[in-house]
C-alpha positions as CSV (number, residue, x, y, z in Angstrom):
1,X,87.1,-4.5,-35.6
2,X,87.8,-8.2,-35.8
3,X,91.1,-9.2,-35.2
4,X,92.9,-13.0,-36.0
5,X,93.8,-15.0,-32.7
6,X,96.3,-17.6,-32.7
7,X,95.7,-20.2,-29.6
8,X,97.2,-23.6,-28.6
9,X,94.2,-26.0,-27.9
10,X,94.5,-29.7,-27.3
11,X,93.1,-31.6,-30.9
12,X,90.5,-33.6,-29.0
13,X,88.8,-30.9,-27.4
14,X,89.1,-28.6,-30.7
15,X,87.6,-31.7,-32.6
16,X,84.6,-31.9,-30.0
17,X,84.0,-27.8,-29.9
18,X,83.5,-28.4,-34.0
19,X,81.3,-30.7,-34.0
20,X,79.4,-28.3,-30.7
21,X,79.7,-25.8,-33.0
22,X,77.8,-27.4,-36.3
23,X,75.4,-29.1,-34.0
24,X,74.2,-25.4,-33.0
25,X,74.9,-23.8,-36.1
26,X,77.7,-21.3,-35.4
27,X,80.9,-20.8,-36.4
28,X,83.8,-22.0,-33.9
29,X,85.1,-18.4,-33.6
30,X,81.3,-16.8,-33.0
31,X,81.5,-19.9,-29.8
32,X,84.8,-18.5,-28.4
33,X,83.6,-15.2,-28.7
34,X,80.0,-15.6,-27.3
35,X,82.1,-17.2,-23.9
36,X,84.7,-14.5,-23.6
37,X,81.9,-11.6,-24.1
38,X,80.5,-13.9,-21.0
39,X,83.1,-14.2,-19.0
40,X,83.9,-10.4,-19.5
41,X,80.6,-9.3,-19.4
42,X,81.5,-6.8,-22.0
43,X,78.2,-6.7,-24.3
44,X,79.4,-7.0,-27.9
45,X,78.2,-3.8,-30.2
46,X,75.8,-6.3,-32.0
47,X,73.8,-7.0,-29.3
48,X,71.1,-4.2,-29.2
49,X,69.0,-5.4,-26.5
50,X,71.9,-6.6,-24.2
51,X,70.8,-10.3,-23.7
52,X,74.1,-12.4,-22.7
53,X,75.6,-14.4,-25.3
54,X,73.8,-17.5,-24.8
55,X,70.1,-16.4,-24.8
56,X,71.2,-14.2,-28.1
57,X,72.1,-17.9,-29.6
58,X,69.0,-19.3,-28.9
59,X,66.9,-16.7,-30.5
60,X,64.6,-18.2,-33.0
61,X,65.5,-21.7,-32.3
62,X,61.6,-22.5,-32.4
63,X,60.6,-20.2,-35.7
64,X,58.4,-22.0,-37.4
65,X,57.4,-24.5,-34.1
66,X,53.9,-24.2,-32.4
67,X,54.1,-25.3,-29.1
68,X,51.0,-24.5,-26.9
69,X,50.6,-23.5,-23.6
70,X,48.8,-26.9,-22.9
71,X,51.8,-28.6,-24.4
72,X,53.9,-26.6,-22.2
73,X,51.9,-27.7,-19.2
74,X,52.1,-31.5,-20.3
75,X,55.8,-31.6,-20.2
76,X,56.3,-29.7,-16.8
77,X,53.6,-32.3,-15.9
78,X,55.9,-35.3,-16.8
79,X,59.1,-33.9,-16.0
80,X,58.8,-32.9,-12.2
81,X,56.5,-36.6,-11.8
């Protein structure tokens, strides 16, 4: 059951958490709800597999994306130079 929340935010920080939110492609209200399931490590009834919030938003994020195992190895490579 979804319920309607009224909060008191200061406007820059909503402004910024909108533009979060489009950049990942979630709704403002799915962000707030994916940190209080967090924070209360209550699992919501959506998530079948019990993966926390965050990995559940990733999910996909590469469909469509090869990346190889050499290319992989390349940028652990270059990052810990």
């Amino acid at each position: 059951m979804h319920t309607k929340l009224t909060v008191r935010i200061e406007e820059s920080l909503i402004e910024a958490a909108k533009k979060y939110s489009k950049a990942h492609g979630k709704s403002l209200s799915q962000l707030i709800a994916d940190y209080l399931y967090l924070i209360t490590e209550i699992t919501p009834s959506t998530q079948s597999d019990h993966t926390p919030p965050l990995t559940q938003s990733l999910k996909g994020i590469l469909r469509g994306k090869k990346v190889s195992e050499a290319d992989y190895k390349k940028y652990l490579k270059d990052k810990y130079k």
